[in-house]
C-alpha positions in Angstrom: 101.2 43.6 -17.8 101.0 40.3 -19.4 104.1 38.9 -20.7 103.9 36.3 -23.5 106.3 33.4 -23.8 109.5 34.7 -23.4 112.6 33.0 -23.9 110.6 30.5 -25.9 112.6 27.3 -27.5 109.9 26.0 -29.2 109.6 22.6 -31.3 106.5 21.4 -32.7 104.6 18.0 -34.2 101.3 18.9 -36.0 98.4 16.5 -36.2 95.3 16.4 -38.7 92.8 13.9 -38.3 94.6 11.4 -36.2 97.6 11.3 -39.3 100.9 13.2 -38.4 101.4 15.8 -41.0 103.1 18.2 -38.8 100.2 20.5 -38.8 98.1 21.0 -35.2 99.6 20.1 -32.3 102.0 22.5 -30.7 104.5 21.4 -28.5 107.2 23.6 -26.8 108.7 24.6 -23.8 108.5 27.6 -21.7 111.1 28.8 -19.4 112.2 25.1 -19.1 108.9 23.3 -18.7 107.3 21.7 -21.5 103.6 22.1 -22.2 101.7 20.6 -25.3 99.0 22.8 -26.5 96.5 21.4 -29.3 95.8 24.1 -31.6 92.0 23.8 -33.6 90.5 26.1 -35.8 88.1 28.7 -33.8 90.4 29.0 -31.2 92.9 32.3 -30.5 96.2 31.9 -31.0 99.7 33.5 -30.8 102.2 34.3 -33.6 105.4 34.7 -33.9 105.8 38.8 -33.7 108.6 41.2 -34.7 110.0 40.0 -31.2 109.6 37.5 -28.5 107.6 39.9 -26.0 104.6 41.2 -28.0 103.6 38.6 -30.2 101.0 38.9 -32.5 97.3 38.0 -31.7 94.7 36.2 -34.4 92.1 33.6 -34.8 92.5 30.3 -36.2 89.5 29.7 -38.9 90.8 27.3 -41.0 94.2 24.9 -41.8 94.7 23.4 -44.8 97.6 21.4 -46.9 98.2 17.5 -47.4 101.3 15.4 -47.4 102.2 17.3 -50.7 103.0 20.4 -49.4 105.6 21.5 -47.7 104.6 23.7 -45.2 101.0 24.0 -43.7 99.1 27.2 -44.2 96.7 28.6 -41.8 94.1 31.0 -42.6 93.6 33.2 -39.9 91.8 37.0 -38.3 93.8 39.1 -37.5 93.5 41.2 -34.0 95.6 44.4 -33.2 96.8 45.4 -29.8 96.1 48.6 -28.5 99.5 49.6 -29.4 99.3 48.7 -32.7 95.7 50.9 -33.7 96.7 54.3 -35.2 96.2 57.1 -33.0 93.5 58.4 -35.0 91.7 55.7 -34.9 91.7 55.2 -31.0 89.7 58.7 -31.0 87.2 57.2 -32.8 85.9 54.4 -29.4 84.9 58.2 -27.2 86.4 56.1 -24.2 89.8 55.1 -22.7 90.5 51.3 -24.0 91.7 48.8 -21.5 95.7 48.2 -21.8 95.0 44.5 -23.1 91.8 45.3 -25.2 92.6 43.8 -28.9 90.7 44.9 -31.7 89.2 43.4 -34.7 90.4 44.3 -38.0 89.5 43.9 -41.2 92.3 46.1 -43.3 93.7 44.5 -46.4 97.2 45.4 -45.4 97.6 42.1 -43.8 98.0 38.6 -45.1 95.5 36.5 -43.5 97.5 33.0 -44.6 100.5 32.2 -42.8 102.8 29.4 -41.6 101.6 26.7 -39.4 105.3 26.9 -37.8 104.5 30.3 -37.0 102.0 29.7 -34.4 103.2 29.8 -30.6 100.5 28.8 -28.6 96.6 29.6 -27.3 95.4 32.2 -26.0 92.4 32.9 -23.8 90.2 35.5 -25.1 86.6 37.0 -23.4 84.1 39.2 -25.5 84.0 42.4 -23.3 79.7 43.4 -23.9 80.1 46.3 -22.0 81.4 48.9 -24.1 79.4 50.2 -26.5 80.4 50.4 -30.1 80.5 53.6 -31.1 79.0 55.2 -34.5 81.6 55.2 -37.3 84.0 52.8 -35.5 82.8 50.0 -37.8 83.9 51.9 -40.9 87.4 52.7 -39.7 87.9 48.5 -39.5 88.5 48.2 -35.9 85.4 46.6 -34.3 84.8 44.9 -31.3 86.9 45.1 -28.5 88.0 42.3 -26.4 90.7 42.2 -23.7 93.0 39.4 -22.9 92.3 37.3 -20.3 95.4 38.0 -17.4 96.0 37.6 -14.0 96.4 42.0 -13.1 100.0 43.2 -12.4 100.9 45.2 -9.7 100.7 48.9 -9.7 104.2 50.6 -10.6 105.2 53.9 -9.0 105.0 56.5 -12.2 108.9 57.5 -12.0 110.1 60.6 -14.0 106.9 61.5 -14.5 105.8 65.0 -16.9 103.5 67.0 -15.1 100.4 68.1 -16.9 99.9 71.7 -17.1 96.5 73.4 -16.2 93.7 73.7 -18.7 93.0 77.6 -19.6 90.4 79.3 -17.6 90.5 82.3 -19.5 90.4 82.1 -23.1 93.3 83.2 -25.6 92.9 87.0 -25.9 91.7 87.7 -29.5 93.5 90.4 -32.2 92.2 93.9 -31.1 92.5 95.1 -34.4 93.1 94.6 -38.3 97.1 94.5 -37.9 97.1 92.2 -34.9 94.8 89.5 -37.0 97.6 90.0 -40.0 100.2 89.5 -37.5 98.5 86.1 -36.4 98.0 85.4 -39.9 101.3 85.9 -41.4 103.3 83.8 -38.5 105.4 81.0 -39.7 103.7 78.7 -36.8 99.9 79.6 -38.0 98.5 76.7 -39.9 97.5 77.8 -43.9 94.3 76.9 -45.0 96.0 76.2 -48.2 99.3 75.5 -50.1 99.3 77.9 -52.8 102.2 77.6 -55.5 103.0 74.3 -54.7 99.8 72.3 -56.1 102.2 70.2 -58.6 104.3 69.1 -56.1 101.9 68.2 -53.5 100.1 66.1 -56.5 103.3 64.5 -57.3 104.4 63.6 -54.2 100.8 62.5 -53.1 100.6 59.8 -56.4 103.8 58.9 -55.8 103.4 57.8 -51.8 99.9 56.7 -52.5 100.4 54.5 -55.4 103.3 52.6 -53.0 100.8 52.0 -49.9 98.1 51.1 -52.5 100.8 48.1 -54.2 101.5 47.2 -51.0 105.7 48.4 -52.6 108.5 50.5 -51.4 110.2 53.1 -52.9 112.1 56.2 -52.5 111.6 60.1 -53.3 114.6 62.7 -53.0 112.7 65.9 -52.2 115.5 69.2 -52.6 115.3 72.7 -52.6 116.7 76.1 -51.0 115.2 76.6 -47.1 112.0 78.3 -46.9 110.2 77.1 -50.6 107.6 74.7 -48.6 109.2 71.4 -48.9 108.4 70.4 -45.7 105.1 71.9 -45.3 104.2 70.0 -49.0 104.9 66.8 -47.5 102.8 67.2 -44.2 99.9 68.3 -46.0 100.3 64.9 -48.4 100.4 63.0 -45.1 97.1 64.6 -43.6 95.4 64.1 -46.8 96.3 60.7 -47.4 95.8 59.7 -43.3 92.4 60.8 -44.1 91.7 58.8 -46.8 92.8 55.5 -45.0 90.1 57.0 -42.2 87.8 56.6 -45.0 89.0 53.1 -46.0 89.7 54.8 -49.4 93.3 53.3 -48.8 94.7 50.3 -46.5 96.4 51.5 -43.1 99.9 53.1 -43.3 102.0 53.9 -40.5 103.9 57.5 -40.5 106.5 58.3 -38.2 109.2 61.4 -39.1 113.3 62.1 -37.9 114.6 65.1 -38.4 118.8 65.2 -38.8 118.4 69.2 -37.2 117.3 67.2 -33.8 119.9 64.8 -33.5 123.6 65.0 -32.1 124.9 62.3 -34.5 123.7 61.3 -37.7 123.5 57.5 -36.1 121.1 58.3 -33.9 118.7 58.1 -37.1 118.9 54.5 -36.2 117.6 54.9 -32.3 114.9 57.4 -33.6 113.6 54.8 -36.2 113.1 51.8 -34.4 111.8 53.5 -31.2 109.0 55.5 -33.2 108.2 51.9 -35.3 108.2 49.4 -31.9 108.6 51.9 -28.5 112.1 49.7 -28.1 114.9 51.1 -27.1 118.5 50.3 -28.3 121.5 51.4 -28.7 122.4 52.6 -32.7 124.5 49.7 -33.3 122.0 47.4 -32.0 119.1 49.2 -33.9 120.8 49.7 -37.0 120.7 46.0 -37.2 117.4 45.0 -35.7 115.9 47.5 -39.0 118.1 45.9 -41.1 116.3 42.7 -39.8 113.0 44.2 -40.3 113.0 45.2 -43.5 114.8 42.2 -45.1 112.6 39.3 -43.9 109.1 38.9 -44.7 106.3 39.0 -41.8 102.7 37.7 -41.9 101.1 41.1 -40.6 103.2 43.6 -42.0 101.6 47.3 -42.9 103.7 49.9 -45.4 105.9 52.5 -43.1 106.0 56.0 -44.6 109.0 57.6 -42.9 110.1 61.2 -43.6 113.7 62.3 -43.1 114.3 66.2 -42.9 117.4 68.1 -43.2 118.9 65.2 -44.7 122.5 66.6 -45.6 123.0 66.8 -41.6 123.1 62.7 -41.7 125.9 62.5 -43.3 129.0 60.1 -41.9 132.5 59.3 -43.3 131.2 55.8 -44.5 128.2 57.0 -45.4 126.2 54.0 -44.2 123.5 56.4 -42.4 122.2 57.5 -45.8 123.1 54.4 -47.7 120.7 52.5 -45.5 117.9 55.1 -45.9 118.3 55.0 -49.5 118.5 51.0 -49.6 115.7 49.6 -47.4 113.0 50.6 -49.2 114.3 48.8 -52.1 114.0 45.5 -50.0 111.3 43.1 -51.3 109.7 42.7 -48.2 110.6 46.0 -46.4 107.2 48.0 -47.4 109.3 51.3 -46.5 108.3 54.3 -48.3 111.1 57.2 -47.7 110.3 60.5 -48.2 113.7 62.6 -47.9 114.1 66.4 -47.8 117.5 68.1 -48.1 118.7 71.7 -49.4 120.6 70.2 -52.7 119.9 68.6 -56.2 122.6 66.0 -56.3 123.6 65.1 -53.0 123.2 61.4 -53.3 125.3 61.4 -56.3 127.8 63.6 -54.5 128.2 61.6 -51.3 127.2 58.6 -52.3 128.2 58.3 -56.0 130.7 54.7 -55.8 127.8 52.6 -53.7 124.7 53.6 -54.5 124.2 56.4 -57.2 123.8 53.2 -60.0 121.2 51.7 -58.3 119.2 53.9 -56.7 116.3 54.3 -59.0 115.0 57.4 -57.3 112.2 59.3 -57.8 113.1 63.2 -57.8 111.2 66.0 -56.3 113.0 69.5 -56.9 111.3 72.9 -55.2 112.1 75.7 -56.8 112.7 79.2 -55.2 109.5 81.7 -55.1 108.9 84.3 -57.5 107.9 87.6 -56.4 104.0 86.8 -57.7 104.2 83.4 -55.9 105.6 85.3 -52.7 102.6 88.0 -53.3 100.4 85.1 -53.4 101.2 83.2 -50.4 101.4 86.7 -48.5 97.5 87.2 -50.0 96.6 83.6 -49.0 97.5 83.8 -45.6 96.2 86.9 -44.7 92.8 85.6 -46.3 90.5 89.1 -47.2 92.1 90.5 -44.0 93.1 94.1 -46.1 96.1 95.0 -43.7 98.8 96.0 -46.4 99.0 98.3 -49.7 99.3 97.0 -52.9 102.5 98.7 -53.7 103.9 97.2 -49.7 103.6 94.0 -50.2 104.9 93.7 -54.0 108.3 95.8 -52.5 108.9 92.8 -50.1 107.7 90.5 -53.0 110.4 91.6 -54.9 112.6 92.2 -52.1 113.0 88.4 -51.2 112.8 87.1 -54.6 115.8 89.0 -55.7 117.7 87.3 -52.4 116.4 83.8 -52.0 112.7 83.6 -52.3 112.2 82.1 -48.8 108.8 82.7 -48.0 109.5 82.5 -43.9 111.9 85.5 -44.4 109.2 87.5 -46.5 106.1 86.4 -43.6 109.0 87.5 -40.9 109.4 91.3 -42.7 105.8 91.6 -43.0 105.0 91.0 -39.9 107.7 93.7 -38.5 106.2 95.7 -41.0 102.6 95.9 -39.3 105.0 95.9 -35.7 106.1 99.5 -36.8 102.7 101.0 -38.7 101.0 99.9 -35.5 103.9 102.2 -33.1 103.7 105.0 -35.9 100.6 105.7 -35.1 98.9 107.6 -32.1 97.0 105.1 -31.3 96.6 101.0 -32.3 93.2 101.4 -33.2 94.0 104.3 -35.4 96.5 102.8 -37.2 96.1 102.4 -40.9 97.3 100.1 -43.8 100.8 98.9 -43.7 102.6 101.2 -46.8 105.7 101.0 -48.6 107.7 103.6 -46.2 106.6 100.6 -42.8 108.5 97.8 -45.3 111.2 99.7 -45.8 111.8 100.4 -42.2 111.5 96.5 -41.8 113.6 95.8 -44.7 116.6 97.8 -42.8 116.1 96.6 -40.0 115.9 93.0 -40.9 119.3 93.9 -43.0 121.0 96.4 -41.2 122.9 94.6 -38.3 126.1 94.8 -37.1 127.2 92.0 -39.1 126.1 93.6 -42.6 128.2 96.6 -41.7 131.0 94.6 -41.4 130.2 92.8 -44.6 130.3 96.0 -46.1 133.1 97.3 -44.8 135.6 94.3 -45.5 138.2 94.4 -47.9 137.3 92.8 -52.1 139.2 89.2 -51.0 136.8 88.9 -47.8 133.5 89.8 -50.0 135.3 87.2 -52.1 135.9 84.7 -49.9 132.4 85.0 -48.3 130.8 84.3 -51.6 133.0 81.1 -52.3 132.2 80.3 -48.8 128.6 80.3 -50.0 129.0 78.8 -53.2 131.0 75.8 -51.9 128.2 75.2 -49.1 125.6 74.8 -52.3 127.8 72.7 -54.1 128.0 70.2 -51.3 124.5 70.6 -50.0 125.7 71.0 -46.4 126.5 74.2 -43.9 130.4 73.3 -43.4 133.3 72.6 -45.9 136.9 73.0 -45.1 139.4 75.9 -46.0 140.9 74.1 -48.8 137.2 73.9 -50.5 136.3 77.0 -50.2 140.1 78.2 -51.3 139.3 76.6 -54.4 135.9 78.2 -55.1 137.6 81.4 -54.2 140.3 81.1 -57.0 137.4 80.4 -59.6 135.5 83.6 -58.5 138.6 85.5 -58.6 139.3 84.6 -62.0 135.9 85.8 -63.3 136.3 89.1 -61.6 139.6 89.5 -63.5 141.5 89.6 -60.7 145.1 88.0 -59.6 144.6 85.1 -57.5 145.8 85.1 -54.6 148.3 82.4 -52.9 146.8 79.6 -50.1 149.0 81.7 -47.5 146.7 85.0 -48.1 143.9 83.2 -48.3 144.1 81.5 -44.7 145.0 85.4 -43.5 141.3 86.4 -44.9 139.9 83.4 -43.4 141.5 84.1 -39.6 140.7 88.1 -40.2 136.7 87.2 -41.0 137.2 84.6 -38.3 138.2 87.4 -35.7 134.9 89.7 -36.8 132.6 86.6 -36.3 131.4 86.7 -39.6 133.1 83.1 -39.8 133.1 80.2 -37.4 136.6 78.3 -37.7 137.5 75.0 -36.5 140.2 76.4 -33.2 142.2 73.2 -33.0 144.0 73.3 -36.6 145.0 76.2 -38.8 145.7 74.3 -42.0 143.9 74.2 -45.4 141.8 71.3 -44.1 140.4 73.3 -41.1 136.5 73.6 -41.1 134.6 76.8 -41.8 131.4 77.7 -40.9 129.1 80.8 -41.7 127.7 82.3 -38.5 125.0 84.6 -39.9 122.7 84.2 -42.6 123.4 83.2 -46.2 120.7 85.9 -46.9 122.3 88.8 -44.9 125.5 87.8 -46.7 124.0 88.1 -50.0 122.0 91.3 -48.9 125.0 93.2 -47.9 127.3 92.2 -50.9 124.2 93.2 -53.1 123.9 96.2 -51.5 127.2 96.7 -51.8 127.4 96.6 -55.0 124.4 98.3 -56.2 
């Protein structure tokens, strides 16, 4: 691999028709020895990159500027490296491109002026004729290909390597009948043809990201909403649609990369995950935190828009809160071209962990999902399983209404219907015999799904515990996060208690409910402090919670 002027220290005089106007003539000095290159328009040159290794590649066609100005512009072509074309777009060449192949592109996301003290040096360049250009390439504004000229590096030993795994010689089995397709169908992994119930949103959010990459802007949208109402699945399909309109050339080239907070084992690692998926560096959090910070503050000659999506943003946050502060504040950078997409399970979050930096200046753009009503539940149910007639009518508006009532999270309704055709399938004699799915199968499910060991226990505790598991829930909304501490959940527990009309009771009682729903599992609790500031955590579903007291009541 070819390594370009490291460790440059670089100082330059710059020449125009025999007059010094600091504008031509590169001098500099690499690794100690000095070198003058002449730089002329036609040539290929080198420019100074996001860092010293991979700097960028272009052609010089013209300089301009007299002794008035005060700094020399070049108008240049840009080239991209092979690890700088989309992967989308490297399907399009129907061949494996050569490690130093650079491309010629003609997307408007660059600035094709820049600096004259930008420029590092020549480069050779050869016109590779041998591959062919294939059909379409030329519209997707990557067209020819030429390597860079370099002396080959030795083969490394592939260390660590992941093995591949066999291609299938025998092809997927296929459902056997109508209740195995629904099953397929109604997974939460199968792929939709369609969003339905969520076209406003999608729109929305689709203007909102496109009219940023369009201005060439950045900008911030706070997407919330209860699990399971198709945030994140709303967002993908804006990404695919808009990816394939910058296929098209309908809109200039954007770069997409996505962090989840579930997937990481501190909230700084957001940092490490960032730059990695923007430049393949590696760094330690510290020392990425600051090289983005870098990268979005300073203006670059060949700088596309970054769309990044953060999901299950309420596990990010820190005691200083500079993880989300920074998410929230680089995109309003004038030169950061940072579009951030975020998705987390509460309204107001950023007002309620952020309110003394950052709540007066954000300027967000809001984006709330609200939970599904039965007829939107029946509708996605109907949607996915796409004329396949697996279910009653009467069936599938009992989970419908089933769900809504509880939370309206459409993965729990697709996971009870699919149990549902599990047990009309075993009910009958034989699989192929097997009829519709009817109300008596969803029932069935519906107990099942509800009818663990831990909803017996939630209906056998004592009023305070019901209590105290409902201000356990009610504080984890409030704060838009799946942990609180015993003193906030004490305090939703005395509100609760008061409008049941009954005596509150004292902070002593309450941490003797706590440990007691602590000892039956229903409650994780922090084991190394038994105060009021000791950290609670639900360990089953906020669903099943809400089931059993619902059924208890009823």
């Amino acid at each position: 691999m070819v390594r370009y002027f490291t460790r440059l220290r670089v100082r330059r005089i710059y020449k125009w028709g025999g007059r010094s106007y600091h504008s031509g003539i590169t001098q500099m000095c690499v690794e100690g020895q000095e070198a003058v290159t002449t730089v002329t328009p036609g040539q290929y040159i080198l420019i100074e990159g996001n860092d010293d290794d991979n700097p960028f590649v272009a052609k010089l066609l013209k300089l301009f500027g007299d002794e008035s100005h005060k700094q020399k512009k070049a108008l240049v072509q840009w080239f991209l490296r092979l690890s700088e074309v989309p992967q989308n777009k490297k399907l399009l060449l129907g061949r494996s491109p050569h490690p130093q192949e650079i491309f010629y592109y003609l997307g408007r996301a660059c600035d094709d002026e820049i600096n004259v003290e930008s420029i590092l040096g020549t480069v050779h360049v050869r016109q590779d004729s041998s591959p062919v250009e294939p059909k379409g390439l030329r519209n997707s504004g990557f067209f020819p290909c030429f390597p860079i000229q370099a002396t080959p590096s030795t083969p490394r030993t592939p260390r660590n390597a992941t093995p591949s795994i066999p291609s299938r010689t025998v092809p997927a089995r296929q459902p056997g009948n109508i209740l195995e397709e629904a099953r397929a169908r109604l997974h939460v992994s199968s792929v939709p043809e369609s969003l339905p119930c969520r076209e406003q949103e999608f729109q929305d959010i689709y203007n909102f990201v496109e009219s940023k990459v369009m201005d060439g802007t950045g900008g911030c949208m706070y997407i919330s909403g209860v699990p399971g109402t198709g945030k994140t699945a709303t967002v993908h399909e804006v990404i695919r649609c808009l990816q394939h309109a910058s296929d098209m050339d309908e809109i200039p080239m954007f770069r997409f990369i996505e962090i989840n907070g579930m997937k990481m084992t501190d909230p700084h690692q957001a940092y490490v995950q960032i730059l990695q998926k923007l430049t393949g560096q590696k760094a330690t959090a510290d020392h990425a935190a600051a090289l983005l910070e870098k990268r979005f503050s300073n203006p670059a000659p060949k700088k596309e828009t970054t769309v990044l999506l953060v999901d299950e943003l309420d596990l990010l946050w820190t005691r200083k809160q500079n993880v989300m502060y920074n998410l929230f504040d680089w995109p309003t950078r004038h030169h950061a071209r940072l579009v951030v997409l975020t998705i987390a399970n509460t309204m107001d979050l950023p007002e309620r962990i952020m309110i003394n930096r950052v709540a007066s200046r954000l300027g967000l753009t809001r984006m709330s999902f609200q939970p599904y009503s039965f007829k939107q539940l029946q509708q996605i149910i109907t949607s996915r399983l796409n004329k396949v007639k697996a279910f009653e009518e009467d069936a599938m508006q009992l989970v419908s209404r089933k769900v809504a009532a509880l939370s309206g999270d459409a993965r729990r309704c697709l996971d009870i219907c699919r149990r549902a055709t599990e047990i009309c399938e075993h009910s009958a004699s034989h699989p192929s015999t097997a009829g519709l799915v009817r109300m008596s199968h969803v029932m069935e499910a519906l107990d099942e799904m509800f009818s663990s060991s831990y909803i017996t226990a939630i209906r056998c505790a004592s009023l305070q515990e019901q209590l105290f598991l409902r201000a356990v829930i009610a504080e984890f909304r409030r704060l838009g996060l799946e942990e609180a501490t015993f003193q906030q959940v004490f305090v939703q527990h005395q509100a609760l208690c008061r409008v049941e009309g009954l005596q509150p009771i004292s902070v002593s009682e309450g941490l003797a409910v706590c440990q007691r729903l602590g000892a039956c599992r229903l409650l994780l609790l922090e084991a190394s402090r038994l105060d009021v500031l000791q950290r609670v955590r639900l360990n089953v579903s906020q669903d099943d919670v809400l089931y059993a007291l619902k059924a208890d009541r009823d």
